[in-house]
N, C-alpha and C positions, 0 to 999 in steps of 0.2 A: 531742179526739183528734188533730185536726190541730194543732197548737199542739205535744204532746207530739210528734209525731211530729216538727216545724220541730228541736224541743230536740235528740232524740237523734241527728238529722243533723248537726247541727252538731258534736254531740260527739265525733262518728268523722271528721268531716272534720279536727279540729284537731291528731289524731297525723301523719297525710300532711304537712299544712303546717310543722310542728316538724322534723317526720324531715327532708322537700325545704331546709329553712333550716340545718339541722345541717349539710347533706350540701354545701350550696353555703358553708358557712364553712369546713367542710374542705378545699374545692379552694382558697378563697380564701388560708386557711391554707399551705396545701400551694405556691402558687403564690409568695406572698411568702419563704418560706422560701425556695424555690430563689432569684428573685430576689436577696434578703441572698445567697445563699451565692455568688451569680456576681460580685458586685462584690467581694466580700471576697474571693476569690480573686482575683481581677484585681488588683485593689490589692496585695496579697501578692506577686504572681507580680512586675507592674512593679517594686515596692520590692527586694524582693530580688535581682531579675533586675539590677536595676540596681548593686546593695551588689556582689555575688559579681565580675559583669563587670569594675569597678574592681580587685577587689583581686586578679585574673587578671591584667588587664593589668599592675598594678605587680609583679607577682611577675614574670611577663616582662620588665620593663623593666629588673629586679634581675639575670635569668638574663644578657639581653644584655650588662650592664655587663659582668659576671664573662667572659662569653665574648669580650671588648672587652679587656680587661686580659690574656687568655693568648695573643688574637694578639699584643698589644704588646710582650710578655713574651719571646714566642719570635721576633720579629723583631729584635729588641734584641740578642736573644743570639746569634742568627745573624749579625747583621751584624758584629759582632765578630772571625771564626773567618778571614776573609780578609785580614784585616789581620796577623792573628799567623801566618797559614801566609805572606802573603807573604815577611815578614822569615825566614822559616826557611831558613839556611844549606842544610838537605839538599836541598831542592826546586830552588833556587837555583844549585845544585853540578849536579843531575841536567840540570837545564836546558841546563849550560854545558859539561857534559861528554857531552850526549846519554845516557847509562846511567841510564836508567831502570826497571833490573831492581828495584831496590826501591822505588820511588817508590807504587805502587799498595798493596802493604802498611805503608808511612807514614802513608797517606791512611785506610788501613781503621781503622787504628789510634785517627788524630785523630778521625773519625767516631764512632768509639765515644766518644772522651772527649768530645765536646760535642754527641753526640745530633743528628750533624745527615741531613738524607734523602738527600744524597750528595754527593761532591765529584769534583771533575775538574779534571787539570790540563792547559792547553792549552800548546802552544806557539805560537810566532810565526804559525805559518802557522795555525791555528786547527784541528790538531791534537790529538785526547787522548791523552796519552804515557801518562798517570797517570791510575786513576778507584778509586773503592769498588766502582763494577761491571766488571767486568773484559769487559764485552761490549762495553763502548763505546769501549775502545781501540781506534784507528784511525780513531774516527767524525769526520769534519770541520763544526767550526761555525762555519768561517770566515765567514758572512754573518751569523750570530745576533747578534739586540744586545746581549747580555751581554759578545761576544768584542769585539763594535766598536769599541764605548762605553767598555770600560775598555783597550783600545789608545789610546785618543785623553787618555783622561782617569788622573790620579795620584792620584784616588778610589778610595771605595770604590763603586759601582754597584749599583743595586738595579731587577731587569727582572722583570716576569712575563708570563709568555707559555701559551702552549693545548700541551698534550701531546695529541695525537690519541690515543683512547681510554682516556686515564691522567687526565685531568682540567688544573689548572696548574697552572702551574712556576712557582717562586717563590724568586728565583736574586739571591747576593750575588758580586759577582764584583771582581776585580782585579789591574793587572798587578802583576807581579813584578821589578823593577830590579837591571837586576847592573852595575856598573861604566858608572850613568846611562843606561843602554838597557834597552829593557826584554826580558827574557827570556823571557816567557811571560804566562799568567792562571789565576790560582786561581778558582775557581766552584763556590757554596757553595750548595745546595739547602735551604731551609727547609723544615722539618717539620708543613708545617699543615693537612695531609690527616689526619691524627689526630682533629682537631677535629671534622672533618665526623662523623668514624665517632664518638666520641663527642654530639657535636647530635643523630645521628638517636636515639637511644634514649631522650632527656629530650623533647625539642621536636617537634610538627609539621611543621615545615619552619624552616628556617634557610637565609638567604644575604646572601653579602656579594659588593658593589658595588665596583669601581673610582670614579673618578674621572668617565668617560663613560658609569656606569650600568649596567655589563654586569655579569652575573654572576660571579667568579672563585671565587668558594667556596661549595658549597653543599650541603646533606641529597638533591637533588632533581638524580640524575645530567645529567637531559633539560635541565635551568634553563641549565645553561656554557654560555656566549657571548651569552644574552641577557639583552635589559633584564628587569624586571620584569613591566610591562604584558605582554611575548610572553610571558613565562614562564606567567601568570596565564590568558592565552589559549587555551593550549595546555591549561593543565590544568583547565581551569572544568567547569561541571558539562555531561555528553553531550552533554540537547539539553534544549528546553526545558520540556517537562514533568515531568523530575528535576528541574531546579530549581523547577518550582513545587511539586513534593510534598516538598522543601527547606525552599521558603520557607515553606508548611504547617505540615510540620514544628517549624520554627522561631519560630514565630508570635510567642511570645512575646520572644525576642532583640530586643537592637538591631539594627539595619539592619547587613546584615554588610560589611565590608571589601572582603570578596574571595570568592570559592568554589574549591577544594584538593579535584583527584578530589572534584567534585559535592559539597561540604560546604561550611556557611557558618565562616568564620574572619573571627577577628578581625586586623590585622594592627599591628605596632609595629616602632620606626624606631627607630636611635639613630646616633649618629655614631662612627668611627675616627678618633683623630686622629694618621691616616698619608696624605698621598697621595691627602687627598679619599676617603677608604675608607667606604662606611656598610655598616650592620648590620641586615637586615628580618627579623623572625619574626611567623611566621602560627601563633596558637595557633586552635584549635576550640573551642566555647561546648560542649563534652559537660560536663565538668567545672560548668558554673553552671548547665548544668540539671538534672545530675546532684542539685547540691543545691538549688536553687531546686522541685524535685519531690517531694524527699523530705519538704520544708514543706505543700505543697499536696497531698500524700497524705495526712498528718493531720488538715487541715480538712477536704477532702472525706471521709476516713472519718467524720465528726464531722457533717457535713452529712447523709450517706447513712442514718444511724442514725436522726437524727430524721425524714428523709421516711421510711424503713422501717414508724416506728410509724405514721406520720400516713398509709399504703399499705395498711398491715395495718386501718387503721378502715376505710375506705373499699372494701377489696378483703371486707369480712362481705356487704355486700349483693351485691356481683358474682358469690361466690359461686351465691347464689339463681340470680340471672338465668340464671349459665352452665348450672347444670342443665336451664332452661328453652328455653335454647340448643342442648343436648345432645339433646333430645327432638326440634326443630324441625329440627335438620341432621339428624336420622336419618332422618325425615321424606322429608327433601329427599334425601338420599342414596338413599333407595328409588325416589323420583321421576323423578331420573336416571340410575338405572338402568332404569327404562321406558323410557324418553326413549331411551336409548344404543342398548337393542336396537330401537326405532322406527324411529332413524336409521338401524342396521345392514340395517336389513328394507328401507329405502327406498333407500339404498346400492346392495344387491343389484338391486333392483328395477330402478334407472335402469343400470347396467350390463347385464342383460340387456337392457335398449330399443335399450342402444347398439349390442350385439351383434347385435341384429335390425334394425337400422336399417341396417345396413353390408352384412348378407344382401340384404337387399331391394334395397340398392344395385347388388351385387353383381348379381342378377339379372336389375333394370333394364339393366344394360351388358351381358350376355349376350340381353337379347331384341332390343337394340339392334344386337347382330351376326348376331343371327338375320336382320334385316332387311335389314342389310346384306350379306349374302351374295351372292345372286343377283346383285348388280350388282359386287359384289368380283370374283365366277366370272366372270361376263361380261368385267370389267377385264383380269382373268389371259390369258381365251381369246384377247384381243386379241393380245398378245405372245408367244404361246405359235404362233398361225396368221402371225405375223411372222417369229417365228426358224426356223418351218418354210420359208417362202419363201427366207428367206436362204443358209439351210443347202444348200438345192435347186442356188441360185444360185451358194454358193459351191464345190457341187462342178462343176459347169457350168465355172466362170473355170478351178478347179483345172484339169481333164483341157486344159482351152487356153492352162496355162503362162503365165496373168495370175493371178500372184501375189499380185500389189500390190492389185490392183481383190478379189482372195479376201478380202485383208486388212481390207479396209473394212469388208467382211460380216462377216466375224467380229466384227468392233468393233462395229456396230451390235447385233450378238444377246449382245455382253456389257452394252450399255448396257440393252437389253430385261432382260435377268437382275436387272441392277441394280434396275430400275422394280419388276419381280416380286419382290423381296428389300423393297425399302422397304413396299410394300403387303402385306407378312405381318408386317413388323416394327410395322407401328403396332395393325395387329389384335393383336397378341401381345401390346406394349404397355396397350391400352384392356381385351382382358382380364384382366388381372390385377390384384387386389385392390390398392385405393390403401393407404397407410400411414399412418402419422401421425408421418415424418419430416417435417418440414417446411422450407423450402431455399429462396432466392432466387430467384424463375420472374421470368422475363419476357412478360409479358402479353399481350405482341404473337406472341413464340414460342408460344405457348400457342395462340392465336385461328389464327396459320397451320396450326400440327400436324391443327388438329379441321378444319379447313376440304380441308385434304389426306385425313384420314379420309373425311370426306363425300364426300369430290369426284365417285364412283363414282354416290351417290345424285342429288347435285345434275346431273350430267351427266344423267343417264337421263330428269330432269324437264324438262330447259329453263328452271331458274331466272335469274334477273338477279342475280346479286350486286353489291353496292356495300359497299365500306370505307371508312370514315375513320377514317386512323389517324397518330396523332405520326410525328413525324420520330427521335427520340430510342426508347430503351429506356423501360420503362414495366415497374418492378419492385414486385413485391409475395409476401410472404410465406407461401407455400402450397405443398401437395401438388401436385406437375406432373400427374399421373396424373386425380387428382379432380377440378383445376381443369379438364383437358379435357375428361373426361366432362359436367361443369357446362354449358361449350359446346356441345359435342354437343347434350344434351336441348334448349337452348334452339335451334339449329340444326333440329333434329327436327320440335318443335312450331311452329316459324315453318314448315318442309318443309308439312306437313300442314296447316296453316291456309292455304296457298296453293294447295291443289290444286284449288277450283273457280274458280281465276284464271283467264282468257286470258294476262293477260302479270301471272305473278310475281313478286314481287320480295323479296328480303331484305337491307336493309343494316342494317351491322354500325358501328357509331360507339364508338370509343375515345376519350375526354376526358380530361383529368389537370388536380388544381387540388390541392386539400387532400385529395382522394380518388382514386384511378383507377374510371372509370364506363365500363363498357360497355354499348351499348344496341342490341339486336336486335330488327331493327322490319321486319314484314310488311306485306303492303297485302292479307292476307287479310279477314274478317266482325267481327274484334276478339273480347273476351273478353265474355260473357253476366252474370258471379255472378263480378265480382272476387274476392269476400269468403270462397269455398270454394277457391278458384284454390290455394293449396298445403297443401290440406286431403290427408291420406291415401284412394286410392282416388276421390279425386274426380276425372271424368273428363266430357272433352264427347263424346270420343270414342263410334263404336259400340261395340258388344257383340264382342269377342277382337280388337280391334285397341289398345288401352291397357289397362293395367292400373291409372292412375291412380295412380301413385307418384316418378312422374320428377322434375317440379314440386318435390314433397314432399321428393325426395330430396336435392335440389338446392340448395332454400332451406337444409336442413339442412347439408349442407357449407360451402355459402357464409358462414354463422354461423359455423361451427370454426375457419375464416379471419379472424373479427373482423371481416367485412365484414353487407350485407342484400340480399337478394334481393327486388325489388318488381317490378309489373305495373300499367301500366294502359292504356286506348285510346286512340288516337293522332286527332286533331283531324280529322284527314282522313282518319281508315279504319286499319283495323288495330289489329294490338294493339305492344305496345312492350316487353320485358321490360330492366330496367337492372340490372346487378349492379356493386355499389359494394365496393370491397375497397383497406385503408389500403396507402399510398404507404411503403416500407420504405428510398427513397433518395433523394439530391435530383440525381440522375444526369438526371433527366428535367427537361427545362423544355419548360413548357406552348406549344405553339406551332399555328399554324393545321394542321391536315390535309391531307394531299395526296388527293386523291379518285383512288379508281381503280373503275373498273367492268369487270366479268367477264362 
């Protein structure tokens, strides 16, 4: 029976193994398919990419000829028009006779018949008597070098020069000789600002070069007057993460030329043979990926098809699974929705803590001024049986017309008001709820303010106090309000550990390093039970003199500050509390302490 039983194990294990080997020649399948389909495309993309690019560029190189041939064409026939206007008896006559009433409709005239963009005639002094635009009668271009140049020379002159906001000027010029003097200059504007306005609507960008490089004609207003490279600068792509999503973009192109408004262009050269003249067009690669994509959409649809079926085999068992997925996420969906309202209930939960932790606070610093009272009232009566005296005194000087000596009284019982004003303001202050703005305190301001609070109590005992404290500000990031009450309790409990002293003491030691530490050390009995020491309600104290929460409260603030609160016995007696709280500037440099005793 064991034997049959080996048999039909076997038999049920051999479908799992067939199924797992099916399933792993499908992905292998699956995997080599993509594979083929990523080089064959690559290979496609390069070939092509490379075929289309050539036959772009030589279609450009065909466009620039032709555009090469119509500047030549209209410079040729421009330079012609100043030769035959000079020999014209009328201009000639107008010249010699100064009557240049028709000379301007002469000129409109020839304009028309040889298509040129204007003419102007000068006289001697550099003068327009005569023009096709009648605005520029009058205008003097005595220093221009078209009027110089053909004064000095029996040529014909060919200048081009910058029109502020018109583009250039591209100017055939020459004198006119009357009886071997010369009577004036014809000045013949060529027409090749046409051209540009036809370039922009076939080509990307078009421009043509002088001699030193600069641009004189161009599709790309911004290009006139410089070379290429400023041109190219000027216009590249923004910054440089458009052109990496560009060059992305691009991936497959040749390494581009140049980049035109953040696009990669190819760029092509050819020469004028006028005057050192050349001819740049920047075409854009849309055009060869345009078709270079539409090849590579066919294979991958053709590639997509066959992973589809070889997706669709493989995607019969996933179905299973996802069912079985579907049962296990609804699962887990109800699960976290436990969870969510658990979180919400313990949410609630630490937010009431905090609200009662802040109470308690709250009411530690009001038993705290309970305490404080009697010696506050005493503080008051002091000042209050002074400015009675004064007052006495200063009606005394008054009625015997010492004035001056009344005045001083007076001064004094406003200085006493003063005292009596600051001594309600800090109580007003300490009571009231701390907040949880939290704001730049200084450490050292903080340690004097509680120490001025106390002062009332500390007086009344006969304490010794000692400080060591920097020389510098000692800044850290906390509630002003909270962090002096923090001082206070630890003031309090060092108070109280030193009352069966003879001679008590309390010093206060500020340090600064990686941390600011302050350390408030007694030379009372020390501490019994470190380990309950900021426990709630835990007290050494009798019965209605603590309530056992100051400690507790304390350490708890000192935490909300990012700092800790610790305690332990001091070698020689006492106990020691340090509160550590991070350094928020580097305004402080750590330096020896100036010791002062009170």
């Amino acid at each position: 029976m064991s034997a049959q039983l080996d048999i039909s194990d076997s038999s049920l294990s051999d479908p799992d193994r067939s199924g797992r080997r099916r399933r792993s020649l499908l992905r292998l399948g699956a995997a080599g398919v993509v594979a083929i389909a990523v080089g064959m495309i690559w290979m496609t993309n390069a070939w092509l990419t490379e075929r289309f690019t050539e036959t772009t560029r030589v279609r450009t190189e065909l466009r620039l000829a032709l555009y090469t041939g119509n500047i030549i064409s209209e410079l040729q026939r421009t330079s012609v028009v100043p030769l035959l206007l000079a020999r014209d008896p009328v201009l000639t006559s107008a010249l010699e006779t100064r009557d240049f009433s028709k000379t301007s409709a002469a000129l409109i005239t020839a304009r028309e018949d040889v298509s040129a963009a204007s003419i102007r005639l000068l006289d001697t002094e550099g003068r327009v008597v005569g023009a096709t635009n009648r605005n520029l009668i009058g205008t003097s271009y005595a220093e221009e070098p078209f009027f110089v140049e053909a004064m000095r020379s029996r040529e014909t002159i060919f200048t081009a020069g910058t029109r502020q906001g018109v583009g250039t000027e591209f100017d055939y010029s020459r004198a006119l000789i009357s009886d071997g003097k010369v009577a004036g200059v014809i000045v013949v504007e060529a027409e090749l600002s046409k051209f540009e306005r036809s370039w922009a609507g076939i080509s990307d960008a078009v421009a043509v070069t002088d001699s030193e490089g600069r641009i004189i004609l161009t599709t790309e207003p911004k290009w006139r007057g410089l070379a290429i490279s400023e041109a190219l600068a000027a216009r590249s792509a923004p910054n440089a993460i458009e052109r990496a999503l560009q060059a992305t973009a691009d991936w497959a192109n040749e390494p581009p030329d140049a980049y035109l408004q953040g696009q990669a262009v190819m760029r092509t050269e050819t020469r004028i043979p006028f005057r050192g003249w050349r001819m740049v067009a920047f075409t854009s690669y849309e055009s060869v990926r345009e078709k270079v994509n539409a090849v590579l959409a066919m294979e991958i649809m053709g590639f997509a098809i066959l992973l589809a079926a070889g997706f669709y085999l493989i995607s019969r068992r996933a179905r299973v699974q996802s069912l079985a997925y579907r049962r296990e996420s609804a699962e887990l969906r109800a699960l976290n929705a436990r969870l969510s309202r658990e979180i919400a209930e313990r949410e609630k939960v630490q937010k009431d803590l905090a609200v009662a932790e802040q109470t308690l606070a709250q009411s530690s610093k009001l038993a705290a001024l309970g305490e404080m009272s009697a010696a506050v009232s005493h503080e008051l009566n002091q000042p209050l049986a002074a400015m009675k005296t004064y007052l006495a005194g200063a009606r005394l000087l008054l009625q015997r017309s010492r004035a001056e000596e009344a005045l001083s009284s007076f001064q004094r019982i406003d200085d006493l008001i003063e005292r009596m004003g600051a001594i309600t303001r800090q109580l007003k202050s300490y009571a009231r709820k701390g907040g949880e703005a939290f704001e730049p305190v200084d450490l050292k301001a903080a340690i004097s303010s509680a120490l001025a609070m106390m002062e009332p109590q500390l007086k009344a005992k006969t304490v010794r106090i000692t400080r060591v404290l920097p020389r510098g500000r000692v800044m850290v990031m906390a509630d002003r309000i909270r962090l002096e009450q923090v001082i206070i309790n630890l003031l309090r409990n060092a108070l109280d550990a030193t009352k069966g002293q003879k001679a008590p003491e309390i010093e206060l030691i500020l340090a600064t390093g990686e941390t600011a530490v302050l350390s408030v050390r007694d030379n009372g009995p020390g501490i019994t039970d470190l380990d309950k020491l900021f426990e709630p309600f835990w007290t050494t104290k009798k019965p209605g003199e603590g309530t056992g929460l100051g400690l507790a409260i304390s350490s708890s603030i000192v935490s909300d500050f990012g700092g800790r609160l610790t305690a332990h016995n001091a070698e020689g007696g006492g106990a020691v509390f340090e509160m550590q709280l991070p350094l928020i500037s580097d305004q402080t440099v750590p330096s020896k302490g100036v010791k002062a005793a009170e």
